[in-house]
C-alpha positions as CSV (number, residue, x, y, z in Angstrom):
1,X,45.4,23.9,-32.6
2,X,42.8,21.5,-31.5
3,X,42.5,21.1,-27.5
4,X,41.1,17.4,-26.5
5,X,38.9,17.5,-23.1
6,X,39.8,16.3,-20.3
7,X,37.6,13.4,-19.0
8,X,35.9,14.5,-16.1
9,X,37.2,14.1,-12.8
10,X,35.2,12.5,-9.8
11,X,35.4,15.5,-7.1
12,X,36.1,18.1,-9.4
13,X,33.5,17.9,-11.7
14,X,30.3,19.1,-10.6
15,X,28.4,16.6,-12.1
16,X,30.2,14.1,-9.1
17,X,30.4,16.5,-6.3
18,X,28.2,15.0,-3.0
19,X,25.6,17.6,-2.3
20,X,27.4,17.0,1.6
21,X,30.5,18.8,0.0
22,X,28.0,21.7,-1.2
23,X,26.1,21.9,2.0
24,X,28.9,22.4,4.0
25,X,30.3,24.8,1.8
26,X,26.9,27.1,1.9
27,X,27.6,27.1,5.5
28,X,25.9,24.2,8.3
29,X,25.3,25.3,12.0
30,X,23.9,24.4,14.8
31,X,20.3,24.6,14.3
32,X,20.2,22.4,10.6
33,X,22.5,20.1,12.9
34,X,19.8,19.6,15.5
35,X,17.3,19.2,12.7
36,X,19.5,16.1,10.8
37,X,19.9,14.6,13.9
38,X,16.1,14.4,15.1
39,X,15.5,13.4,11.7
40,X,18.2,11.0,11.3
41,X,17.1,9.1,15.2
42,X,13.4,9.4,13.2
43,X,14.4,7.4,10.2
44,X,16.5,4.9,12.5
45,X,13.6,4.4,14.2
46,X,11.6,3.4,11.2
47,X,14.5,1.5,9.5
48,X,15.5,-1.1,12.5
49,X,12.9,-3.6,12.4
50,X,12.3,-3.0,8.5
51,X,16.5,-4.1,7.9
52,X,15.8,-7.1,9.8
53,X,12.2,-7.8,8.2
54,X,14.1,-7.4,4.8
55,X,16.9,-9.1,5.7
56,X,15.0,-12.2,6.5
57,X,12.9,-12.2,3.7
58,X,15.7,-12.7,1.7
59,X,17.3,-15.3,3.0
60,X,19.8,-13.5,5.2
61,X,20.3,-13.4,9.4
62,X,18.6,-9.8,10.5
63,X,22.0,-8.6,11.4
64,X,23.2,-8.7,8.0
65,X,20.0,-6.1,7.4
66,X,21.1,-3.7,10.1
67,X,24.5,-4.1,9.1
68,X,23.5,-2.8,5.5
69,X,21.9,0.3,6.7
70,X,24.8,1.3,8.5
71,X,27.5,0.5,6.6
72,X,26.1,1.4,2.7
73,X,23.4,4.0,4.2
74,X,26.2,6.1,5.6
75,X,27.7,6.1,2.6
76,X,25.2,6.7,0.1
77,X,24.4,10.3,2.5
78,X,27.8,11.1,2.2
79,X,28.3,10.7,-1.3
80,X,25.7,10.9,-2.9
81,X,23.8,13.5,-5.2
82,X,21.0,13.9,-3.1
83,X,20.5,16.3,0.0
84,X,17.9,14.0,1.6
85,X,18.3,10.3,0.5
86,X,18.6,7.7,3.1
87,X,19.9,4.5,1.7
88,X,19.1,0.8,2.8
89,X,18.2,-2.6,1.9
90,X,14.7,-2.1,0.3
91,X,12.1,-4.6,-1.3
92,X,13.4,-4.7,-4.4
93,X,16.2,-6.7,-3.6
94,X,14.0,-9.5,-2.2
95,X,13.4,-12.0,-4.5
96,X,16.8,-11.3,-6.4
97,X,19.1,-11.7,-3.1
98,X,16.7,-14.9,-1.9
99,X,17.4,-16.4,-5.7
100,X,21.4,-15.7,-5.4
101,X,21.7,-17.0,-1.8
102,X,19.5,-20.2,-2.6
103,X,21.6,-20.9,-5.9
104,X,25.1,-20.2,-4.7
105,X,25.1,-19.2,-1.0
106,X,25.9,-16.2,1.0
107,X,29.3,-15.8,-0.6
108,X,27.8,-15.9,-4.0
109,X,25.5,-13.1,-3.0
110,X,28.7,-10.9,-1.6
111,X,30.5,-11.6,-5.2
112,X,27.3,-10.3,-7.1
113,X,27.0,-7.5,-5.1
114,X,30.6,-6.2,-5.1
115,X,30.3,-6.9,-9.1
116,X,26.8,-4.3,-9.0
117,X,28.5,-1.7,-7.3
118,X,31.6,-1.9,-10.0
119,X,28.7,-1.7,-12.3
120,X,27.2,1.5,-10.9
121,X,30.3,3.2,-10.1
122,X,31.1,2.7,-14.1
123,X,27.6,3.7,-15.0
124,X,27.8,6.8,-13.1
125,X,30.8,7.8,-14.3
126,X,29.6,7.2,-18.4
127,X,27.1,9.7,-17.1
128,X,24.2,7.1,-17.8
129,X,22.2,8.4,-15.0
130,X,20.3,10.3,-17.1
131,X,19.6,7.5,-19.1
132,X,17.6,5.5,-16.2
133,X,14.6,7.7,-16.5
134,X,13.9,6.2,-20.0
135,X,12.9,3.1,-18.6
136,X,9.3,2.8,-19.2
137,X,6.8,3.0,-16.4
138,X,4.8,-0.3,-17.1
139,X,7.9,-1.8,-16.8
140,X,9.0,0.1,-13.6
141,X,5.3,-1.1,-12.0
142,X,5.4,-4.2,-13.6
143,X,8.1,-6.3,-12.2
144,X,7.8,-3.5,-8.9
145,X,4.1,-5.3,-8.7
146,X,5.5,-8.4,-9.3
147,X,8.1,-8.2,-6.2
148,X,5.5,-7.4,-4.3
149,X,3.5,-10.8,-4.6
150,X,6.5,-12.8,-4.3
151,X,7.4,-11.2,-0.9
152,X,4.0,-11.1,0.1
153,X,3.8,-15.4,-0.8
154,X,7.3,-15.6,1.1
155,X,5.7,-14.3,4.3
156,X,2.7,-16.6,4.3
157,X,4.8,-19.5,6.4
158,X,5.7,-16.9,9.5
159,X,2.0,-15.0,9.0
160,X,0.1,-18.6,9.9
161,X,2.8,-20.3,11.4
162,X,2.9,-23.0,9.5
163,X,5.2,-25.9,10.3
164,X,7.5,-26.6,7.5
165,X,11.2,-28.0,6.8
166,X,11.7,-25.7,3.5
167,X,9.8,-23.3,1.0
168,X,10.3,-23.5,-2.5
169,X,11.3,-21.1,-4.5
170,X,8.5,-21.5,-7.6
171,X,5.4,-19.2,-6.7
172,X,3.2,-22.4,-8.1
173,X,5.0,-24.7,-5.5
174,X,5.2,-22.3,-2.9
175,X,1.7,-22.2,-2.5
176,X,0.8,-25.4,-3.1
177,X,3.6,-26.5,0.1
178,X,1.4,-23.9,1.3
179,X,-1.8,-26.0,1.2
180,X,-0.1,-28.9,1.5
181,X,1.1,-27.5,5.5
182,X,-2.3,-26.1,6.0
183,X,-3.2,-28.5,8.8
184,X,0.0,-27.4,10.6
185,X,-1.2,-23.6,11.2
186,X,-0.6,-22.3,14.4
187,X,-3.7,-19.9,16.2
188,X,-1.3,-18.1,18.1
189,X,1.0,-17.2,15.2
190,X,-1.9,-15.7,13.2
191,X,-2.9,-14.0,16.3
192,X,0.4,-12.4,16.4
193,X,0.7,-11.4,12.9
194,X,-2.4,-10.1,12.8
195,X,-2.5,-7.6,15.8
196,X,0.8,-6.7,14.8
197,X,-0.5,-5.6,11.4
198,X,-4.1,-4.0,12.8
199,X,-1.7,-1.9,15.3
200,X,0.2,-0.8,12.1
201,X,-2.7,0.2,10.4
202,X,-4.2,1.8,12.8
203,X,-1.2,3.9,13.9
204,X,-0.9,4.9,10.2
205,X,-4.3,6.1,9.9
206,X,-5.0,7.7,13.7
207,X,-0.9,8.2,15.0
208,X,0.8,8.6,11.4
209,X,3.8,10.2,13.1
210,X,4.2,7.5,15.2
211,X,7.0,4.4,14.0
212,X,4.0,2.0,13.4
213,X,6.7,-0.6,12.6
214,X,9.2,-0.7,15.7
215,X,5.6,-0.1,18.4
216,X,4.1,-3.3,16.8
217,X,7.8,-5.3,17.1
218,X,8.1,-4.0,20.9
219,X,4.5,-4.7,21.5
220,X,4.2,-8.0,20.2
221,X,7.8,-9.3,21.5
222,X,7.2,-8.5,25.1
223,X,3.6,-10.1,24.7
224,X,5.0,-13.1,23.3
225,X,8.3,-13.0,26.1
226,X,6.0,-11.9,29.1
227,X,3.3,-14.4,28.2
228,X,5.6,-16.9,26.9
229,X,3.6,-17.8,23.8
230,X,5.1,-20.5,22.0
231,X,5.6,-19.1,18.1
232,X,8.6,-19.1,16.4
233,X,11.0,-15.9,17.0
234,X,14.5,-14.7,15.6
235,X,16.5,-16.4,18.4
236,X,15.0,-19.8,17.8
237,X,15.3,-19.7,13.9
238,X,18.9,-18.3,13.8
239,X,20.3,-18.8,17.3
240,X,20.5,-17.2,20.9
241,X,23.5,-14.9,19.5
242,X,23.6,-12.6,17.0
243,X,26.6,-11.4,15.5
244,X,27.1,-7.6,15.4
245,X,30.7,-7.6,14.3
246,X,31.7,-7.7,10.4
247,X,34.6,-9.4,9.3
248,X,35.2,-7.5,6.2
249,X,37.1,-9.2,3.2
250,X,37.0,-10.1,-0.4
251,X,34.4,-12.8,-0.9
252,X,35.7,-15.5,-3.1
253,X,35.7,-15.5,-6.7
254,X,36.6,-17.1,-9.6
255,X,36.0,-16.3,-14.0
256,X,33.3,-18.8,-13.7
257,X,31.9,-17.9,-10.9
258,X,32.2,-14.3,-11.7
259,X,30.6,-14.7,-15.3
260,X,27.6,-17.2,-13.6
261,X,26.3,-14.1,-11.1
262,X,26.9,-11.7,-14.3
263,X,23.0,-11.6,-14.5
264,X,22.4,-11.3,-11.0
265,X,24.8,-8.5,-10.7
266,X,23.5,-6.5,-13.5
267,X,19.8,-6.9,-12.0
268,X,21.3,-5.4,-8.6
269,X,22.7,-3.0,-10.6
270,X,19.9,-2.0,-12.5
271,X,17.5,-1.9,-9.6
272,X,19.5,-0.1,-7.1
273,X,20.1,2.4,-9.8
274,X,16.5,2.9,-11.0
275,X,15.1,3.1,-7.2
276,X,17.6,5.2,-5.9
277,X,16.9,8.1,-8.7
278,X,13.1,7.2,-8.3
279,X,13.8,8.3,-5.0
280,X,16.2,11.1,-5.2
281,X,13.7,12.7,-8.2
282,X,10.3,12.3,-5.5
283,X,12.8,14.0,-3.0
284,X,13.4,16.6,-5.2
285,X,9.6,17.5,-5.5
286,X,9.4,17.6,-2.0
287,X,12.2,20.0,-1.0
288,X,12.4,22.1,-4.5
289,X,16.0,20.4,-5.3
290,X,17.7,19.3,-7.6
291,X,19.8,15.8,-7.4
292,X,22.9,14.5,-9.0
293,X,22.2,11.5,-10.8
294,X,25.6,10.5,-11.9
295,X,27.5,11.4,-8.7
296,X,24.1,9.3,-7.1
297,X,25.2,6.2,-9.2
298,X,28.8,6.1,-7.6
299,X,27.9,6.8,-4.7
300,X,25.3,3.5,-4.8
301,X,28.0,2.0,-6.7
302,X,30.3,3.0,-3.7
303,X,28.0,1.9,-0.9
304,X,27.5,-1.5,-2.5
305,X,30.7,-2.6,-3.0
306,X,31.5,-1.7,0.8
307,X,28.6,-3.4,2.2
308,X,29.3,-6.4,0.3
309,X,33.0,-6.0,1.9
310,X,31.6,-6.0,5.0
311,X,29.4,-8.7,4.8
312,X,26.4,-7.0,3.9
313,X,22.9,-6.9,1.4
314,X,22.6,-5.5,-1.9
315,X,21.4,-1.3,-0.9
316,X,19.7,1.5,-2.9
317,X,18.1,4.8,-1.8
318,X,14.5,3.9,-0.3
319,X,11.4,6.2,-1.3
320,X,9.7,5.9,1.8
321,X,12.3,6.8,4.9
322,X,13.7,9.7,2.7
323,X,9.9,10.5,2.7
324,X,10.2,10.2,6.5
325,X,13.6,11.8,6.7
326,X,11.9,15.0,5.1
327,X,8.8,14.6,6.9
328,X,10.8,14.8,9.8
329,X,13.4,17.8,8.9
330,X,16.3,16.6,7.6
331,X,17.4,18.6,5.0
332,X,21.3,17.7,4.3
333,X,23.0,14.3,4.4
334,X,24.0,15.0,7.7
335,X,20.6,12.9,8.2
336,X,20.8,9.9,6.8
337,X,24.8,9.7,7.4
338,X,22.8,10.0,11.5
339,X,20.4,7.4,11.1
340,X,23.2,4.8,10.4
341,X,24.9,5.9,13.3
342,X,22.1,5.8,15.9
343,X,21.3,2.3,13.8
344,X,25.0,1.4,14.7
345,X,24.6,2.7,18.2
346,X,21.4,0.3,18.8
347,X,23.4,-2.7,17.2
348,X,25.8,-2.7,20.3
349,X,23.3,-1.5,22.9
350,X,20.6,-3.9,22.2
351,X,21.6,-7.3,20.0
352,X,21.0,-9.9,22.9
353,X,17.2,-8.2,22.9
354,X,16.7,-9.1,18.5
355,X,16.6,-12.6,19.6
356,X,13.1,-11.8,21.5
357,X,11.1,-11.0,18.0
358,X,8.5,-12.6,17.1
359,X,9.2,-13.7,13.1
360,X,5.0,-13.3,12.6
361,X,5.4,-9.6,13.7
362,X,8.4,-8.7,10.9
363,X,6.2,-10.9,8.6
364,X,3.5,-8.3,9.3
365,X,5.9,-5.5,8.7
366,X,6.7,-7.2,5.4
367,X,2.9,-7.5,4.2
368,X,2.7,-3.6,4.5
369,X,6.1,-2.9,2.3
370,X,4.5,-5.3,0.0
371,X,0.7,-3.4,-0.1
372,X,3.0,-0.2,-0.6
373,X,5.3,-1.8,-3.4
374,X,2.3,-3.1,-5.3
375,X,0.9,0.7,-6.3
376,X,-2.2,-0.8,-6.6
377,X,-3.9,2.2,-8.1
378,X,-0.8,2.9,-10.3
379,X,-1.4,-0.5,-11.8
380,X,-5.3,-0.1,-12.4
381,X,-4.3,3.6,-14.1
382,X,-2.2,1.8,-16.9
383,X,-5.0,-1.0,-17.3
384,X,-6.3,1.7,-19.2
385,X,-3.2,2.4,-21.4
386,X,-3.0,1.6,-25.1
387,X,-3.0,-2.2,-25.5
388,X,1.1,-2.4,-25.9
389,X,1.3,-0.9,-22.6
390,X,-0.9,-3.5,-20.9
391,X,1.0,-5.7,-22.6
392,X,3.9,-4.7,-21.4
393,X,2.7,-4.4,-18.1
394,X,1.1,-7.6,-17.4
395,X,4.1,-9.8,-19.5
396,X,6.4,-7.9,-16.8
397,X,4.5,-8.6,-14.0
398,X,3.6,-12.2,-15.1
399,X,7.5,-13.0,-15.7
400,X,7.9,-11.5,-12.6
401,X,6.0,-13.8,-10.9
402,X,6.4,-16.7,-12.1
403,X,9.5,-17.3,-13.8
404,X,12.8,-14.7,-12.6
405,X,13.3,-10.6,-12.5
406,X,16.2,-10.6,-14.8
407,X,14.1,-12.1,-17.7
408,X,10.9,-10.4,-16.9
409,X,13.1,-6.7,-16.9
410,X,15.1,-7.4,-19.9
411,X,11.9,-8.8,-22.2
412,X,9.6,-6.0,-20.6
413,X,12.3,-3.6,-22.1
414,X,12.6,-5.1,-25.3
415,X,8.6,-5.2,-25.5
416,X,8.1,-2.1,-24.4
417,X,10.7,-1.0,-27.3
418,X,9.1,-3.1,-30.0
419,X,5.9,-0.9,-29.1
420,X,7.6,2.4,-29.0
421,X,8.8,1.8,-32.5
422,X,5.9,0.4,-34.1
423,X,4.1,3.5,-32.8
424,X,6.9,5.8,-34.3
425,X,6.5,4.1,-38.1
426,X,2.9,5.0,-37.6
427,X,4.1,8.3,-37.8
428,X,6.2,7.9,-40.3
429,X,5.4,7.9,-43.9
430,X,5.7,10.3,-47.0
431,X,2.8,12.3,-48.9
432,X,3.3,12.6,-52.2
433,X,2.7,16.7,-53.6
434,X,2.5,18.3,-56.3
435,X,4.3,17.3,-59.7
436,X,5.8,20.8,-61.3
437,X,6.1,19.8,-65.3
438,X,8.5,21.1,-67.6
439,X,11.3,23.3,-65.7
440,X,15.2,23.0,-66.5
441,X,16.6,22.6,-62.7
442,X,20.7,21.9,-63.3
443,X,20.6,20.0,-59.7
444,X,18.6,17.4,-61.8
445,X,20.6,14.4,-62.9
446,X,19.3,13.3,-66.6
447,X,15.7,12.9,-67.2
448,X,14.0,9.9,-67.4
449,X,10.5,8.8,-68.7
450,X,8.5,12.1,-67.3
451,X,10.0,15.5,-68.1
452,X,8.8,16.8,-64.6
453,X,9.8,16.8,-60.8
454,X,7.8,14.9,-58.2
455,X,7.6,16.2,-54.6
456,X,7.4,14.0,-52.1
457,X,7.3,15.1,-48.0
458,X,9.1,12.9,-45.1
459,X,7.5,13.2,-42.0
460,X,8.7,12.0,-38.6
461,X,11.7,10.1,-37.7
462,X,13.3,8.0,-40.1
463,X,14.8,4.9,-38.5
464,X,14.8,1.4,-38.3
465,X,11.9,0.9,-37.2
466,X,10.2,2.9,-39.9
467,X,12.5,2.9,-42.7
468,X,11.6,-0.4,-44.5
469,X,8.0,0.7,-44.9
470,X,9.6,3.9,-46.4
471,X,12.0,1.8,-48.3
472,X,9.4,-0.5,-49.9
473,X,7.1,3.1,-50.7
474,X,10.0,4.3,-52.4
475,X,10.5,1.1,-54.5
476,X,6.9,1.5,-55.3
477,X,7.7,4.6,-57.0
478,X,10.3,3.6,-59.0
479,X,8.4,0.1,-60.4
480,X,5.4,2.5,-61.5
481,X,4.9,3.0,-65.1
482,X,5.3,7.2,-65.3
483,X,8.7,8.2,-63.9
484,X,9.5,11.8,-63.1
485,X,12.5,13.3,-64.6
486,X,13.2,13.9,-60.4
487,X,12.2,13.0,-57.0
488,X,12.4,16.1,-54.7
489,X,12.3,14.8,-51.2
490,X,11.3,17.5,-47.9
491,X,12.7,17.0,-45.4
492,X,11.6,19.8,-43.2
493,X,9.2,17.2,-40.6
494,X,12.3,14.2,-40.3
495,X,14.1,15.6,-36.9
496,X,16.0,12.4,-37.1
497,X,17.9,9.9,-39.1
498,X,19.7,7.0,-38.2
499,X,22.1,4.1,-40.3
500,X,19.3,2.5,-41.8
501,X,17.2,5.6,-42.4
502,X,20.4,6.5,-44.5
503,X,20.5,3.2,-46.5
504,X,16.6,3.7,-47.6
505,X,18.0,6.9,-48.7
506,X,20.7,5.6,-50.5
507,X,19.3,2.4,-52.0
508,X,16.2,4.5,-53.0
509,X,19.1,7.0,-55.1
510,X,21.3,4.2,-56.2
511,X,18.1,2.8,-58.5
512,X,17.6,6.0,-59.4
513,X,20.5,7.2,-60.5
514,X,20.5,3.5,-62.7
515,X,17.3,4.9,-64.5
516,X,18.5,8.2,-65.1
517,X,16.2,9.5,-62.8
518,X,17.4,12.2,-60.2
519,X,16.6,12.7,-56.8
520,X,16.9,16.0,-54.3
521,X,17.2,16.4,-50.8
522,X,15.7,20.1,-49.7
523,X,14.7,21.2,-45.9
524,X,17.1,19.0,-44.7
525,X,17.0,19.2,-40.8
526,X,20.3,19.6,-38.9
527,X,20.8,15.9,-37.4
528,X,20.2,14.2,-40.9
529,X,21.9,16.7,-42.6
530,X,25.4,15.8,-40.0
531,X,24.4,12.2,-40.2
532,X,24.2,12.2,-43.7
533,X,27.5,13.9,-44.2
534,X,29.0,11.3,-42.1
535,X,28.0,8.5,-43.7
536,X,28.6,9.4,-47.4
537,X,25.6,11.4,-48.6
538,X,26.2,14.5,-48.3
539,X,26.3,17.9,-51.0
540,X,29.4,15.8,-52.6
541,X,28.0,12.6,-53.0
542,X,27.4,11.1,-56.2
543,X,24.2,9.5,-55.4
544,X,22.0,12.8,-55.3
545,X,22.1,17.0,-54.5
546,X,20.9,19.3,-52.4
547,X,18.1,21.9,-53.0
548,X,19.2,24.1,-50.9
549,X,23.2,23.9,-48.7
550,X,22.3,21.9,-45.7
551,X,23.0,23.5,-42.2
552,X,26.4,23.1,-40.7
């Protein structure tokens, strides 16, 4: 009696459980409780003005920032597969969010987002969160590079001041409205922007465990109030009041609708999942953990689909404040499940005072999550790659850039495939051995025009990207003028063989078996062998034999 499993069971399965439900079962007390909470008021710290930096950048109000970090960052630290990661709108999402909003509003950017987190939920419960790491790295820094110039050019406006009705969305138009409003920069902006960004640098490099971000948005905001500069800040671009209460709902939808954000959605999807297990796997080095990938991917899938209920941005972990939640102590999800609570508890102490910041000093703010984005030396390091992965890299990046982040991802990955298999049939191929004359083997089918038995030696995978080279070798053989009375074909170096490795094979028998000429299969591996067997080849086939049984 055959016993069918069980799919697995969110909760119950391991693979799904939150690390919070494993921390508190190893026992939290007081002290690690003290330690989540210093580090969860650390990371708060550091997250305020970023949310609302972020936020803007995208084309959202700053509240709807804030109210992403406490709404999906609460979430992700509760269940999630990580110990340590502390969720948030990140740079990422930049361009993609500013692209939805332009195209089809604020709602339209809810609908997408609910549809990502549907998308991660399912991915993480096909287990395909293992499957994330095979993205290929010039693709990860490619389009990552790539976001970072478009945020960078989105910021040039607020950095200079520049007076002007609208930006375009094009990189080439942007810059040249750029140049176009050059006579309309404003002295004190730049002024602004730029002590803002020389007091983050220099609190990175002298004070590094000082919030850098949130002491240049104080300092420059009661600079600006106190000396009653005249640059633009949030209360003039979005208004005196800023609403801090969600009105959660369904965002409206439609088939059409729903299948025109499709693309959109799956971009969310797919970044939020790669970044957030980027993150959870640096985290891992830096605490000697292990995550959960899958129960990571519901729990972003999870935290997406609320914050869009509530009104919020797209969220995934972010590398650098679960650097800083670590850096600071937090060591369960206590942590970050804190820092969207003292996030919340700011919200309703302090709105009327967002109105007060300068939009130069979170432009600043944004030019540093750019430099970081950018991995500048990462991107130098694979300049000196093979020339497919340059290619790769700089077609991602260009795409990026200049045309949209679903295209430049989706071609990057196809490129980057295309290379991966032309390097595999480059180590593929057969070597022909040693002809044995003579001999009466009964696993030979009927001889043909040589009395003898050809060896011939597979090596490396046998696919579809290397099988029609193989295929036209082995037609090669059969159009010469000597044939063996056999081919014997080792197997022992193919690990692998997929559908149209197996039709080489077959088409390569079937003319043959037509010339009376038989052919062998010996050393056959255990994945061919299975794969074989499957599809019609196996010891019983009436195509060709076995040297030796293959293994079960």
């Amino acid at each position: 009696m055959t016993h069918r499993a069980t799919p697995p069971v969110p909760g119950k399965n391991p693979l799904f459980l939150p690390k919070l439900v494993t921390t508190l079962r190893q026992g939290y007390g007081g002290a690690a409780l003290r330690a989540d909470l210093v580090a969860g008021l650390t990371v708060a710290i550091v997250a305020l003005p970023l949310a609302m930096a972020l936020a803007i950048a995208s084309g959202a109000t700053p509240d709807k920032g804030l109210l992403t970090v406490v709404v999906a960052g609460f979430l992700i630290s509760a269940l999630g597969g990580s110990r340590v990661q502390i969720g948030g709108p990140t740079g990422a999402f930049v361009v993609v969010v500013f692209n939805v909003i332009q195209a089809h509003g604020y709602d339209g950017l809810l609908l997408a987002t609910l549809m990502a987190g549907v998308i991660l939920v399912a991915a993480g419960l096909a287990r395909l969160g293992t499957f994330v790491r095979y993205v290929p790295e010039p693709v990860v820094t490619g389009f990552t590079a790539g976001i970072a110039v478009i945020i960078f050019s989105s910021q040039v406006r607020d950095l200079l001041g520049l007076h002007m009705t609208g930006v375009p969305a094009g990189f080439i138009e942007k810059w040249a409205a750029f140049w176009a409003a050059r006579d309309s920069l404003a002295p004190i902006a730049v002024l602004v922007s730029g002590l803002a960004l020389a007091g983050i640098i220099a609190l990175r490099k002298w004070a590094p465990r000082l919030p850098g971000f949130l002491i240049a948005v104080v300092a420059t905001s009661l600079a600006v109030v106190l000396l009653k500069l005249p640059v633009e800040t949030v209360g003039s671009r979005f208004g005196a009041h800023i609403s801090i209460i969600p009105h959660i709902g369904l965002p409206a939808f439609s088939l059409e609708k729903m299948r025109d954000l499709a693309p959109s959605a799956f971009t969310i999807a797919f970044l939020a999942g790669i970044e957030s297990l980027l993150s959870a796997v640096v985290a891992d080095g830096m605490i000697g953990t292990r995550h959960r990938s899958n129960a990571e991917l519901v729990a972003q899938g999870v935290a997406n689909t609320a914050s869009a209920l509530f009104g919020g941005l797209p969220a995934t972990g972010a590398i650098a404040r679960t650097a800083t939640n670590i850096r600071a102590g937090g060591r369960t999800p206590v942590a970050g499940m804190a820092h969207a609570v003292f996030v919340l508890i700011v919200m309703l102490a302090f709105a009327p005072l967002l109105k007060f910041i300068p939009l130069a000093s979170l432009a600043a703010i944004l030019v540093i999550v750019a430099w970081n984005m950018s991995e500048v030396e990462r991107f130098r390091h694979l300049m000196r790659a093979p020339l497919g992965d340059r290619a790769v890299l700089l077609i991602t990046f260009g795409l990026t850039v200049m045309v949209d982040l679903t295209m430049a991802i989706g071609v990057g990955v196809v490129l980057a495939a295309i290379v991966f298999m032309h390097r595999m049939s480059q180590v593929t191929g057969m070597d022909e051995g040693e002809e044995v004359y003579g001999g009466d083997d009964a696993a030979m089918a009927e001889p043909g025009g040589a009395d003898g038995v050809a060896d011939y030696y597979l090596r490396g995978p046998l696919f579809f990207g290397s099988a029609s080279g193989l295929s036209e070798m082995l037609k090669a053989l059969i159009t010469a003028g000597r044939l063996p009375r056999a081919f014997r074909l080792h197997m022992g170096q193919t690990p692998m063989i997929d559908a149209s490795g197996v039709g080489v094979i077959r088409d390569f028998a079937e003319r043959c078996r037509k010339q009376g000429v038989g052919v062998v299969l010996t050393e056959v591996q255990p994945q061919p062998a299975k794969v074989l067997a499957v599809m019609g080849l196996g010891p019983d086939s009436k195509w060709l034999t076995y040297e030796t049984p293959p293994p079960a």
